[in-house]
N, CA, C and O atoms as CSV, one atom per row, in Angstrom:
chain,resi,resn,atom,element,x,y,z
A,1,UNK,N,N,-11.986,2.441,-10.470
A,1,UNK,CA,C,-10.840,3.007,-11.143
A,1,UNK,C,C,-10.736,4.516,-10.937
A,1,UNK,O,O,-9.719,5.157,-11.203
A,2,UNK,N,N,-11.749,4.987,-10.493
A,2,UNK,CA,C,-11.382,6.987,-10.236
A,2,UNK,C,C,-10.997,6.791,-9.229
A,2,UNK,O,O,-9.954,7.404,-9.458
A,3,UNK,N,N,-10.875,6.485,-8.278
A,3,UNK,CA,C,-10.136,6.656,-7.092
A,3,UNK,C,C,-8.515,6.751,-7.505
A,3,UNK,O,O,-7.778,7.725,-7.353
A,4,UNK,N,N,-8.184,5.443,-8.073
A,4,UNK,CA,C,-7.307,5.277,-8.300
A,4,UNK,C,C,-6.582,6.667,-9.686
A,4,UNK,O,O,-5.591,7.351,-9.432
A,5,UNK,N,N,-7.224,6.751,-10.782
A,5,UNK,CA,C,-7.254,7.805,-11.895
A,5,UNK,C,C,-6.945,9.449,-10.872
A,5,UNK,O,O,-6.263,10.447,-11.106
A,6,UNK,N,N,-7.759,9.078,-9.813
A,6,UNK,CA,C,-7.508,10.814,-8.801
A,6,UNK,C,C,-6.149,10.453,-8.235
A,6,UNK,O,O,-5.701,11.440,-7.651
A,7,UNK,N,N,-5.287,9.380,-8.178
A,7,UNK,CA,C,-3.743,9.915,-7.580
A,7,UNK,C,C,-2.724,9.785,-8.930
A,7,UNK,O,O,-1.656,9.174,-8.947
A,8,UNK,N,N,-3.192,10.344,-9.784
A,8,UNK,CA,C,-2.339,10.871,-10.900
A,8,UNK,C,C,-1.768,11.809,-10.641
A,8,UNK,O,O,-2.411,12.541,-9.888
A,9,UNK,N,N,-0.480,12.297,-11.007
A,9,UNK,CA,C,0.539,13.293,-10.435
A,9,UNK,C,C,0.636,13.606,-9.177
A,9,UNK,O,O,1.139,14.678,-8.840
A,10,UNK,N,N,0.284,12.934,-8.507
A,10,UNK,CA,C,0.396,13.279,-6.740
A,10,UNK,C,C,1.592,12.996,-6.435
A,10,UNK,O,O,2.268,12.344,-7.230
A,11,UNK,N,N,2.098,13.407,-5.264
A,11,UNK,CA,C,3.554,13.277,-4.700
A,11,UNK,C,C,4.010,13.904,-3.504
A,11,UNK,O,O,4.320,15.053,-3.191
A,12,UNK,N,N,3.948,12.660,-2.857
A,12,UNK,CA,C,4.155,12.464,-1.538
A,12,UNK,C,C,5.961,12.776,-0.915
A,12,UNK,O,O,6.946,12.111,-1.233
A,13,UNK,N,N,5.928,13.845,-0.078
A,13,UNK,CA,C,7.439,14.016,0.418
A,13,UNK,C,C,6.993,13.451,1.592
A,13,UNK,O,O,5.898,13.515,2.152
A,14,UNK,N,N,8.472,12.637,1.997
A,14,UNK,CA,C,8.461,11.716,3.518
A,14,UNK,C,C,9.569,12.688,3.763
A,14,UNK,O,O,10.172,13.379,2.942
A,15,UNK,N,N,9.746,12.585,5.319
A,15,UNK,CA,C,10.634,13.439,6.093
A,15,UNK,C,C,11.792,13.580,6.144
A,15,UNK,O,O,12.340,14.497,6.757
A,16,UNK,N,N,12.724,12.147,5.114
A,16,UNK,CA,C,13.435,12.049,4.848
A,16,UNK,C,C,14.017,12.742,3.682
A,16,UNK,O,O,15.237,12.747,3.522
A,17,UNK,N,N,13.371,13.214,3.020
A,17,UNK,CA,C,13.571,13.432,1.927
A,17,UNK,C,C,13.639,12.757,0.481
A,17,UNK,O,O,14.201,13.234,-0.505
A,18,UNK,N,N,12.860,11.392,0.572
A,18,UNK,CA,C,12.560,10.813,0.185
A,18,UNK,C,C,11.346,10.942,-0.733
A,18,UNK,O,O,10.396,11.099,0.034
A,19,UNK,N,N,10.798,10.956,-2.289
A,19,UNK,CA,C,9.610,11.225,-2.600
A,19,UNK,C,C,8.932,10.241,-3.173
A,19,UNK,O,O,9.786,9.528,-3.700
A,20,UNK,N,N,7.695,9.722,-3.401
A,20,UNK,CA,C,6.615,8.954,-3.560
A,20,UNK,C,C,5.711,9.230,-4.425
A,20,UNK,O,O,4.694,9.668,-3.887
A,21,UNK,N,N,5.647,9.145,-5.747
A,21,UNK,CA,C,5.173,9.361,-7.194
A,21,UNK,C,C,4.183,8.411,-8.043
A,21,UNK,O,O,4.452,7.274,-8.431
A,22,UNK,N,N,2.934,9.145,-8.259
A,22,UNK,CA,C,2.213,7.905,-8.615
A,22,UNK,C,C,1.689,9.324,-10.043
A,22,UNK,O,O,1.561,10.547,-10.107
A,23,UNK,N,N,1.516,7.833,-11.151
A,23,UNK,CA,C,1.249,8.083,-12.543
A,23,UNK,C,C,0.261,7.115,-12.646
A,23,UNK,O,O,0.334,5.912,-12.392
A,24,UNK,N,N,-0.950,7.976,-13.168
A,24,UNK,CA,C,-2.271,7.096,-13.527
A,24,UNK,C,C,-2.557,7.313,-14.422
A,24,UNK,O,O,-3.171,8.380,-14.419
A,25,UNK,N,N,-2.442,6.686,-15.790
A,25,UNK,CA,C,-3.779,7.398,-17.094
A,25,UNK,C,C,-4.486,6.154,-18.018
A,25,UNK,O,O,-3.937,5.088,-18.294
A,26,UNK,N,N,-5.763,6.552,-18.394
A,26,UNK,CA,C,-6.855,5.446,-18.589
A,26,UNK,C,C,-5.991,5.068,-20.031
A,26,UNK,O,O,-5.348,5.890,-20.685
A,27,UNK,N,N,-6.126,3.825,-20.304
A,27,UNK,CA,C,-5.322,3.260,-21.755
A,27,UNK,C,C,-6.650,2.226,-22.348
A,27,UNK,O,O,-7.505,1.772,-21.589
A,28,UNK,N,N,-6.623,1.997,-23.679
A,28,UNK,CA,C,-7.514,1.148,-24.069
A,28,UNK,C,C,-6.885,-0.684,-23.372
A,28,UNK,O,O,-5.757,-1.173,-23.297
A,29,UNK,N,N,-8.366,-1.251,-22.965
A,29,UNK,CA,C,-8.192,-2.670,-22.753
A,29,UNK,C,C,-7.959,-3.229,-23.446
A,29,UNK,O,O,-8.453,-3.290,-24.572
A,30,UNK,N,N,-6.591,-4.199,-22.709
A,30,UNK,CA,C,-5.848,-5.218,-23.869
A,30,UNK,C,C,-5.804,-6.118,-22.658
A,30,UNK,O,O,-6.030,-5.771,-21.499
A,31,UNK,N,N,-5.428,-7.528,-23.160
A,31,UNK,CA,C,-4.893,-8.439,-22.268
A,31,UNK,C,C,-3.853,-8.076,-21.643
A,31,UNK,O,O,-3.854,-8.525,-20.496
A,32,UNK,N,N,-2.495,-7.135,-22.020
A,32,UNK,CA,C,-1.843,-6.840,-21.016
A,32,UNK,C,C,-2.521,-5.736,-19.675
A,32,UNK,O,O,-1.931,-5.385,-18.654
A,33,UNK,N,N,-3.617,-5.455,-20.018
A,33,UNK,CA,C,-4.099,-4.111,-19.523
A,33,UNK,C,C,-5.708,-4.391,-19.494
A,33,UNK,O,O,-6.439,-3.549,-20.015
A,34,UNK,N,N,-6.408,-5.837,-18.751
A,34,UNK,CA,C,-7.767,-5.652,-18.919
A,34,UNK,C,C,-8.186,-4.818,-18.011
A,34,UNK,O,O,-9.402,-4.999,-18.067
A,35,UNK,N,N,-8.030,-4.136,-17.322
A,35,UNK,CA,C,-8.857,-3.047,-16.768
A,35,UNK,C,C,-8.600,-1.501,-17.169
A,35,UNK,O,O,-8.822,-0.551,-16.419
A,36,UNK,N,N,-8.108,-1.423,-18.445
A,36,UNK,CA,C,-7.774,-0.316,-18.710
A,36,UNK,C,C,-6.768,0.713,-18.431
A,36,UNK,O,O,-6.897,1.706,-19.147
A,37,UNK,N,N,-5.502,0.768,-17.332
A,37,UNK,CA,C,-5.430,1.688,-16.778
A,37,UNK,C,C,-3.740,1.215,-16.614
A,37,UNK,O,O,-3.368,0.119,-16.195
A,38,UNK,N,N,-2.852,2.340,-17.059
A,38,UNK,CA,C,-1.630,2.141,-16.987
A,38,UNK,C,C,-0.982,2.900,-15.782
A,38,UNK,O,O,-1.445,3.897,-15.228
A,39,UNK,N,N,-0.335,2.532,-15.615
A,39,UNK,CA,C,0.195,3.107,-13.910
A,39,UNK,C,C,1.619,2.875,-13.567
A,39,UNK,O,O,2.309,1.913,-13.906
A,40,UNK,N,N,1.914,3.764,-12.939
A,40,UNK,CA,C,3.732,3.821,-12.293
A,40,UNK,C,C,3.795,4.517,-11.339
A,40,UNK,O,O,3.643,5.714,-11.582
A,41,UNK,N,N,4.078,4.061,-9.627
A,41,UNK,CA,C,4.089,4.167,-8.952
A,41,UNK,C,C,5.118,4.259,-8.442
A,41,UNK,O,O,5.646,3.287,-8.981
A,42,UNK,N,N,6.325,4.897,-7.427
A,42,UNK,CA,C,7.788,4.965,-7.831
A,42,UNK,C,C,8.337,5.862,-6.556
A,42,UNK,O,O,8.198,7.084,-6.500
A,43,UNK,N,N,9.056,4.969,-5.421
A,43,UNK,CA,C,9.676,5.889,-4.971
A,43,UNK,C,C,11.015,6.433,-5.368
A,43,UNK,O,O,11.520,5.904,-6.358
A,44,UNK,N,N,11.837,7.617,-4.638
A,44,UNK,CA,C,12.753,7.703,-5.379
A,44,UNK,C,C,13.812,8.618,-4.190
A,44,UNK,O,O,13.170,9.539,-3.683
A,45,UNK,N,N,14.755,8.560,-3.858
A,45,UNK,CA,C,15.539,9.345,-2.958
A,45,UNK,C,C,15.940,10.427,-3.223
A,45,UNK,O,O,15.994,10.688,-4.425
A,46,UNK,N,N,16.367,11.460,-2.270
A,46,UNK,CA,C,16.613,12.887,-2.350
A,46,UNK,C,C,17.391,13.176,-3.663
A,46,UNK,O,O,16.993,14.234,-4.150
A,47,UNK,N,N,18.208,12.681,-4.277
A,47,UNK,CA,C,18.655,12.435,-5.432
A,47,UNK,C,C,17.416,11.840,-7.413
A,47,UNK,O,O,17.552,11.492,-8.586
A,48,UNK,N,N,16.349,12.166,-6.298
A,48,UNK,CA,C,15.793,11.385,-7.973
A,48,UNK,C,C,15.856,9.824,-8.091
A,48,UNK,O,O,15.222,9.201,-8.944
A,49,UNK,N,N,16.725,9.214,-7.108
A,49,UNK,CA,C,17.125,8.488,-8.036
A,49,UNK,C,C,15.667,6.940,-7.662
A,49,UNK,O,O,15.058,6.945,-6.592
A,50,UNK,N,N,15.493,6.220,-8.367
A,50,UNK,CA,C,14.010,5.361,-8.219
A,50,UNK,C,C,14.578,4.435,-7.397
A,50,UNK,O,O,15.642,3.868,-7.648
A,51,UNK,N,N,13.903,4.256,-6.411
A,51,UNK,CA,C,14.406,2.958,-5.206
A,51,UNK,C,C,13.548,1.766,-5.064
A,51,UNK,O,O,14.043,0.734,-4.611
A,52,UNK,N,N,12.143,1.819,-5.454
A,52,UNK,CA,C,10.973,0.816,-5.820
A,52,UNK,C,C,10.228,1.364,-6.788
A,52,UNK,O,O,10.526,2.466,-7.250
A,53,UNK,N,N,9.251,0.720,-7.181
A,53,UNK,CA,C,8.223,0.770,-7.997
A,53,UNK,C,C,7.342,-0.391,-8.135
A,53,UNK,O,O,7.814,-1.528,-8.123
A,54,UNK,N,N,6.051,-0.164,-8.269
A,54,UNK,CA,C,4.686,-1.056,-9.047
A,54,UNK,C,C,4.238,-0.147,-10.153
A,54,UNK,O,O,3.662,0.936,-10.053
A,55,UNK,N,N,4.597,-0.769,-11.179
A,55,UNK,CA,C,3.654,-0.594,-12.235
A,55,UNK,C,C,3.370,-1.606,-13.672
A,55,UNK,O,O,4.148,-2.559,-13.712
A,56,UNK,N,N,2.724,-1.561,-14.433
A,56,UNK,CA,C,2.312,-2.135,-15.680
A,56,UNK,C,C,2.940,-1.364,-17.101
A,56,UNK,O,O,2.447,-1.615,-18.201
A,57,UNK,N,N,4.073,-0.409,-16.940
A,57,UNK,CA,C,4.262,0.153,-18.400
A,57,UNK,C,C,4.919,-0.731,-19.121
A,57,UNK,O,O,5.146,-0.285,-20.246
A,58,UNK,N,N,5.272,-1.666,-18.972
A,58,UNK,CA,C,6.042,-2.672,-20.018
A,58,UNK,C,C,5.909,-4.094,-19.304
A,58,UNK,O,O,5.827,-4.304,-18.093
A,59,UNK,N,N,5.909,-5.151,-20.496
A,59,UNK,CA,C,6.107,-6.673,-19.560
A,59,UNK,C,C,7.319,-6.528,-19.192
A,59,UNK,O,O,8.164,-5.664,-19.425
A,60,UNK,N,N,7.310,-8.016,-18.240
A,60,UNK,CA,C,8.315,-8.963,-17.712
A,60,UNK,C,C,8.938,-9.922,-18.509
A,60,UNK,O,O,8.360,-10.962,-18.827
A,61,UNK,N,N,10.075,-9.650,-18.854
A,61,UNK,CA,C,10.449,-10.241,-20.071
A,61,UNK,C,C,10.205,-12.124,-19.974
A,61,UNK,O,O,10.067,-12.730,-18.912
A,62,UNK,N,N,10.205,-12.547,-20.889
A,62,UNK,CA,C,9.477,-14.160,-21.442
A,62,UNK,C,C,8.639,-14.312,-20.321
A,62,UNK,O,O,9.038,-15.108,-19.471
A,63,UNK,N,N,7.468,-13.679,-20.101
A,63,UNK,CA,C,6.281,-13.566,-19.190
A,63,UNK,C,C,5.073,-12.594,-19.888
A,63,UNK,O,O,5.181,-11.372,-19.985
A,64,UNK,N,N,4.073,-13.264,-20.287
A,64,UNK,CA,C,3.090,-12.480,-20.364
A,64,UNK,C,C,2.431,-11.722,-19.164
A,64,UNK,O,O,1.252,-11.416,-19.345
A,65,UNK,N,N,3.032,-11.343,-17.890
A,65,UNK,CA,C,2.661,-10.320,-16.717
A,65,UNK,C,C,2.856,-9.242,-17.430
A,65,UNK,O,O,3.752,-9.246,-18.275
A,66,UNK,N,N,2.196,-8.311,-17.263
A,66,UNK,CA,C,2.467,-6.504,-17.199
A,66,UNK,C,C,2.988,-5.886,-15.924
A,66,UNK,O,O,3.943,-5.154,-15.662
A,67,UNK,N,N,1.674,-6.643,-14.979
A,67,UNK,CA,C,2.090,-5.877,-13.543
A,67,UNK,C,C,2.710,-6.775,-12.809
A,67,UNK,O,O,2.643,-7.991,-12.631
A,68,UNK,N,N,3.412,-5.769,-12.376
A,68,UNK,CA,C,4.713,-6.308,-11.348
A,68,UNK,C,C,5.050,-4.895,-10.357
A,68,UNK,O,O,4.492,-3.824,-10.119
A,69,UNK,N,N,6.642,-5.789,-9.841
A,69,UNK,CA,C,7.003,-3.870,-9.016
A,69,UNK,C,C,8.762,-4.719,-9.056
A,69,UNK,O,O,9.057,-5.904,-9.213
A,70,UNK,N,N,9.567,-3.579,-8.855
A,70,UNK,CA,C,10.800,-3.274,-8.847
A,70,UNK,C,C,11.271,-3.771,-7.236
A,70,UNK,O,O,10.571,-3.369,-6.307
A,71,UNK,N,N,12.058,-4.349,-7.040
A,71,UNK,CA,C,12.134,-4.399,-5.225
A,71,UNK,C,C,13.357,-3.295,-5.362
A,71,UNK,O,O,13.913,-2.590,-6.205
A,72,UNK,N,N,13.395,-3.614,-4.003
A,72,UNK,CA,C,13.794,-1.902,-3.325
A,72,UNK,C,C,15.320,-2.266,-3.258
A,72,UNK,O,O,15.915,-3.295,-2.938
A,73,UNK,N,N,15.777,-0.858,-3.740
A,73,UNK,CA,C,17.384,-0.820,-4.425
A,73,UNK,C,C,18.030,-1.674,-5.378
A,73,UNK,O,O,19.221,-1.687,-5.690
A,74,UNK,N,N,16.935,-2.503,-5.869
A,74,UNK,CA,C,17.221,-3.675,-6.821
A,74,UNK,C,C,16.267,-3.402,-8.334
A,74,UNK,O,O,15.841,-4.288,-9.075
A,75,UNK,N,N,16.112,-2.013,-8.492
A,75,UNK,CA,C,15.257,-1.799,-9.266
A,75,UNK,C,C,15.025,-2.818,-10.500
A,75,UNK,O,O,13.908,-2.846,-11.018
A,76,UNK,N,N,16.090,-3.681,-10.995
A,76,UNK,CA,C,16.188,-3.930,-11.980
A,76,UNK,C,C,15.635,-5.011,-12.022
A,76,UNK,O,O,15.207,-5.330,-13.131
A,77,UNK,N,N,15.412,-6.026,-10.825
A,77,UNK,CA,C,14.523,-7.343,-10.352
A,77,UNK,C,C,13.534,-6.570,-10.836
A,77,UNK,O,O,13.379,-5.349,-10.869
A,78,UNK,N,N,12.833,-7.563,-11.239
A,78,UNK,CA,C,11.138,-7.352,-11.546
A,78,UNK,C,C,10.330,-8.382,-11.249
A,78,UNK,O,O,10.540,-9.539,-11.612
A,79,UNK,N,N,9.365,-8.001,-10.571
A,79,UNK,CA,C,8.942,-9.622,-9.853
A,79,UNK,C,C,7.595,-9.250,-9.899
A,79,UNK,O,O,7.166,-8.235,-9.350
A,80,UNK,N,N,6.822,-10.146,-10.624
A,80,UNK,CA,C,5.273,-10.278,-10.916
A,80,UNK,C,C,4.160,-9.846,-9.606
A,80,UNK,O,O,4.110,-10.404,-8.509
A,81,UNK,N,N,3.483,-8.930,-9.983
A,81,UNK,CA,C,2.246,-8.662,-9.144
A,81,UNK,C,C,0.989,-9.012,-9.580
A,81,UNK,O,O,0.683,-9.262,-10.746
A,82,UNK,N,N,0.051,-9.027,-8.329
A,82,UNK,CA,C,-1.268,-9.673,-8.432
A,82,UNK,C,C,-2.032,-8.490,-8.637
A,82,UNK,O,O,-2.252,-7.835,-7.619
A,83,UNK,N,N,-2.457,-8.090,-9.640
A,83,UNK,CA,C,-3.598,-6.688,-9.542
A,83,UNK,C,C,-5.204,-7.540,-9.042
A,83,UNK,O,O,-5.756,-8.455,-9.653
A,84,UNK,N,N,-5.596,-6.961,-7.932
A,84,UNK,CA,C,-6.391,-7.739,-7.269
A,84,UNK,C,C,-7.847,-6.513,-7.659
A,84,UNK,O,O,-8.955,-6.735,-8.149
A,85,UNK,N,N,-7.048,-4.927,-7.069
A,85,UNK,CA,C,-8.263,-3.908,-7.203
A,85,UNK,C,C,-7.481,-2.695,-6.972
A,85,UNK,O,O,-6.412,-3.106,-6.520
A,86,UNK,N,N,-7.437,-1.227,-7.051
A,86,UNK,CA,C,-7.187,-0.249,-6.543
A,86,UNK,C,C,-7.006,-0.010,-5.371
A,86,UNK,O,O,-6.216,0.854,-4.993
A,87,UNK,N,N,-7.692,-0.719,-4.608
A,87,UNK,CA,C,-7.427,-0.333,-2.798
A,87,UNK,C,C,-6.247,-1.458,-2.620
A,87,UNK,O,O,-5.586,-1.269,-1.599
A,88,UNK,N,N,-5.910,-2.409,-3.279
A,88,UNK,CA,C,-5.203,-3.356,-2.922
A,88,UNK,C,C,-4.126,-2.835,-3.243
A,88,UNK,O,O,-3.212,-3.092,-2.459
A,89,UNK,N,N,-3.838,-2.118,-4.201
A,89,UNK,CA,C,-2.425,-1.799,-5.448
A,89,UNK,C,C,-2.238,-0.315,-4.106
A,89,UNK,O,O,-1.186,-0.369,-3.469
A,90,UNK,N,N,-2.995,0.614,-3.829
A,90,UNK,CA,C,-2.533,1.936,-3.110
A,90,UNK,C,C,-2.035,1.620,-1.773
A,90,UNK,O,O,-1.231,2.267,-1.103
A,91,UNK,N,N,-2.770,0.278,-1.418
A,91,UNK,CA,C,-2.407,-0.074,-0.214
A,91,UNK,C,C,-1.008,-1.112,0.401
A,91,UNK,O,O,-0.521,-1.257,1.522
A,92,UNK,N,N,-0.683,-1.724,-1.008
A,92,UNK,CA,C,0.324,-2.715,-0.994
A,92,UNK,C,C,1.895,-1.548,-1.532
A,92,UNK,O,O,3.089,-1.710,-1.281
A,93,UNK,N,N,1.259,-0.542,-2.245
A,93,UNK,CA,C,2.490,0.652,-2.469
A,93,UNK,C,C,2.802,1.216,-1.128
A,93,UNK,O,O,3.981,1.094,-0.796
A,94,UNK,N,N,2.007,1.806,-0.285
A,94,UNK,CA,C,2.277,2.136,0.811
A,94,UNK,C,C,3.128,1.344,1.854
A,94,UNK,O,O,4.076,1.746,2.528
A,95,UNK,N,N,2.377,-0.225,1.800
A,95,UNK,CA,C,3.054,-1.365,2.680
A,95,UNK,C,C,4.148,-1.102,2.290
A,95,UNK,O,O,4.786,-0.521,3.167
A,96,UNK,N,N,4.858,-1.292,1.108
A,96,UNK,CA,C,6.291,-1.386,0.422
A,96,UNK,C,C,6.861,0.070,0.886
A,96,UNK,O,O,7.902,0.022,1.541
A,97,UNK,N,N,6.468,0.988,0.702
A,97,UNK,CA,C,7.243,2.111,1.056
A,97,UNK,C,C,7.502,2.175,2.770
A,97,UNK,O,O,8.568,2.544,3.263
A,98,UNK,N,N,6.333,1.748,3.541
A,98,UNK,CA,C,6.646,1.450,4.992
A,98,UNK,C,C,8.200,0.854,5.248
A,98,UNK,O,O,9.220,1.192,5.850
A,99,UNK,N,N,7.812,-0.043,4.560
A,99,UNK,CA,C,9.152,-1.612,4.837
A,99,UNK,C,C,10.665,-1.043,4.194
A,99,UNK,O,O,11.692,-1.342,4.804
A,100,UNK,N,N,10.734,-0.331,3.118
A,100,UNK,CA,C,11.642,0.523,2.628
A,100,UNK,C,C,12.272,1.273,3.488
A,100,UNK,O,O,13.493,1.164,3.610
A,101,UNK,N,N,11.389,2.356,4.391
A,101,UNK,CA,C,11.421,2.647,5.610
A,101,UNK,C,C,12.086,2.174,6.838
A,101,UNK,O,O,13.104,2.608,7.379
A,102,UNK,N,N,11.275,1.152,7.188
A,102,UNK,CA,C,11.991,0.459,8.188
A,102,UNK,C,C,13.686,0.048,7.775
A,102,UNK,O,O,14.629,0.494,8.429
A,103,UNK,N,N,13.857,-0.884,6.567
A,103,UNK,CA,C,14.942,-1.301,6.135
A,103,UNK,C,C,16.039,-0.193,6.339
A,103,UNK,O,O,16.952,-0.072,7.155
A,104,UNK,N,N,15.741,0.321,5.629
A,104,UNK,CA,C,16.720,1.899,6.255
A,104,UNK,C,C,16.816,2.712,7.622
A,104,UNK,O,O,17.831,3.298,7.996
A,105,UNK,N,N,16.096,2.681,8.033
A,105,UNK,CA,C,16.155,2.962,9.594
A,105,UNK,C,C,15.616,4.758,9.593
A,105,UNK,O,O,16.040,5.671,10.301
A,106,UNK,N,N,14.738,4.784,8.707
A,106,UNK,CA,C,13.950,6.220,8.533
A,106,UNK,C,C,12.391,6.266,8.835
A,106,UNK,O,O,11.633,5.299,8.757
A,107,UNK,N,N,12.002,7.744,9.243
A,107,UNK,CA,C,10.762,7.415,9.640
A,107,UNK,C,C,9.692,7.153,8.236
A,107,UNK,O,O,9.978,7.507,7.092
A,108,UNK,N,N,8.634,6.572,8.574
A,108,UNK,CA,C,7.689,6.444,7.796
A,108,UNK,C,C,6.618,7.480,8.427
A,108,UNK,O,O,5.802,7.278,9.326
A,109,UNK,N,N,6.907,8.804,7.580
A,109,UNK,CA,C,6.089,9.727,7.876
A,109,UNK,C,C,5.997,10.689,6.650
A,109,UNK,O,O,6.588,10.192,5.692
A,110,UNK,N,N,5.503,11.782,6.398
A,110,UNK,CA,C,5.219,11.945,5.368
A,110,UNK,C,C,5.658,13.582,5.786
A,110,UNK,O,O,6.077,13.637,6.942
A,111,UNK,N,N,5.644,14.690,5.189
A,111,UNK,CA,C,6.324,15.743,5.596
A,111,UNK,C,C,4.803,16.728,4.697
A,111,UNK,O,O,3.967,17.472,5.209
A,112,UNK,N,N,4.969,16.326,3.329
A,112,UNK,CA,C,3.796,17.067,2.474
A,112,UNK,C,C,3.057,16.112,1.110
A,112,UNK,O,O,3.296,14.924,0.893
A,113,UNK,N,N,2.088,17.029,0.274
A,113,UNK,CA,C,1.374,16.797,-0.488
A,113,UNK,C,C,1.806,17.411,-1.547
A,113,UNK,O,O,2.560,18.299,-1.150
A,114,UNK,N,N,1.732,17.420,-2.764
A,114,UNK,CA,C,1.979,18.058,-4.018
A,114,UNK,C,C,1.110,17.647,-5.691
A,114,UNK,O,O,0.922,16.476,-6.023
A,115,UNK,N,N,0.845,18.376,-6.227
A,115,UNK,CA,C,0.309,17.389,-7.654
A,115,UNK,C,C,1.694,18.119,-8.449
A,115,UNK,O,O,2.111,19.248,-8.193
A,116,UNK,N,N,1.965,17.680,-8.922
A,116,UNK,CA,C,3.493,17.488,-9.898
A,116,UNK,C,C,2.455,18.850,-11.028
A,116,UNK,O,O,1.229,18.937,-11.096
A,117,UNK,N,N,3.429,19.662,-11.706
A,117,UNK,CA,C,2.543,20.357,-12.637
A,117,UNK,C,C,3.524,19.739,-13.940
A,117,UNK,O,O,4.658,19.261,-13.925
A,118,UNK,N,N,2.530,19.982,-15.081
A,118,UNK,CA,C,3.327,19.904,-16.626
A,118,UNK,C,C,4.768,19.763,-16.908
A,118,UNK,O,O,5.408,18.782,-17.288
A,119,UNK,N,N,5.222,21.279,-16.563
A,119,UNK,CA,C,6.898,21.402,-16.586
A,119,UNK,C,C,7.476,19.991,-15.489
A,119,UNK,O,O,8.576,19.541,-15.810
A,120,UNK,N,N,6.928,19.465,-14.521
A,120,UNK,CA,C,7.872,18.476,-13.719
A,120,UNK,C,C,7.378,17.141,-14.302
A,120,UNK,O,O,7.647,16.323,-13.423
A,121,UNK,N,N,6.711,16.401,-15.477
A,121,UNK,CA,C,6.664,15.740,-15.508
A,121,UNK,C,C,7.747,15.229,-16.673
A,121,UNK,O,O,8.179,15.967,-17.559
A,122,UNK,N,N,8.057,13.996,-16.523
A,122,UNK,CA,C,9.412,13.536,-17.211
A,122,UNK,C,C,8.746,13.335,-18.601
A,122,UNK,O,O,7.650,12.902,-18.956
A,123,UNK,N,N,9.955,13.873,-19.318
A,123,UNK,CA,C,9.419,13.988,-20.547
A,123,UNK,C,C,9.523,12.372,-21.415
A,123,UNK,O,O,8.925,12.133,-22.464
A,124,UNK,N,N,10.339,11.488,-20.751
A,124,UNK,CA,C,10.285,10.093,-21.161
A,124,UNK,C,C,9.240,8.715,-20.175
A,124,UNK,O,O,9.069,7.501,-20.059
A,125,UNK,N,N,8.834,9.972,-19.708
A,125,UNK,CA,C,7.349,9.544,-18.684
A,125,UNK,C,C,6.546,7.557,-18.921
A,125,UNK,O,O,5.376,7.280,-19.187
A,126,UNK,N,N,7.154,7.051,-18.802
A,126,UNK,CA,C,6.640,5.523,-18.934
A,126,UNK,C,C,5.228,5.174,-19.315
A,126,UNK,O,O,4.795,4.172,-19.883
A,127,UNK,N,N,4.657,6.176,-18.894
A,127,UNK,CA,C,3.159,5.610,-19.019
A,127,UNK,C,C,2.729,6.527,-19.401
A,127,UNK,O,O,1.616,6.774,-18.938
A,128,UNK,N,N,3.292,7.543,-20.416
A,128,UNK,CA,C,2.500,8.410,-21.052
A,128,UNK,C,C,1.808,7.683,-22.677
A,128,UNK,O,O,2.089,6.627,-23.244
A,129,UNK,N,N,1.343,8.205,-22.851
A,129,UNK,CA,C,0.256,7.821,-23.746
A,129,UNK,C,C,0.724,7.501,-25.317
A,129,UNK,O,O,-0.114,7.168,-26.155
């Protein structure tokens, strides 16, 4: 789970102008949440505006799932995910942002690095505490 806990506020710019936002913070274990750890992962276009996502901040309605992800430009689908491990979840966000990529006909490349500071984090932040 620190691997995963270390890409908290990180944020990835693609060349497009496109950005790539991951929210990590440790939460007490519950059955919606046995490994502790609430998360929102989220791309979003030059506009802000959210184009995918994986995360666990709320169920799937008449579904006891937490985790799931948003498909792409369809934010509002929510379709159940398998939390398998951390390398699986960073690596299956990436796959999805690839394919996002492709679908649009943009590169899958990355331009920079950033950790988001205080003032940029949303103050209705999903997985804040």
């Amino acid at each position: 789970m620190d691997r995963l806990l270390g890409y908290d506020r990180r944020r990835y710019w693609l060349s497009n102008g496109w950005c790539l936002r991951f929210r990590v913070k440790q939460c007490p274990i519950t059955d919606a949440r046995p490994y502790g750890i609430r998360y929102a992962f989220t791309l979003h276009d030059v506009d802000m505006t959210r184009l995918l996502g994986f995360d666990n901040a709320h169920g799937i309605p008449r579904r006891q799932v937490y985790d799931h992800r948003h498909r792409f430009r369809r934010v509002a689908d929510l379709v159940p995910y398998r939390f398998v491990g951390t390398d699986e979840l960073i690596c299956d966000v990436f796959d999805e942002v690839e394919r996002a990529c492709r679908l649009e006909g943009v590169p899958f490349a990355f331009d920079s690095e950033a950790t988001e500071r205080d003032e940029e984090l949303d103050h209705d932040d999903e997985i804040a505490a």
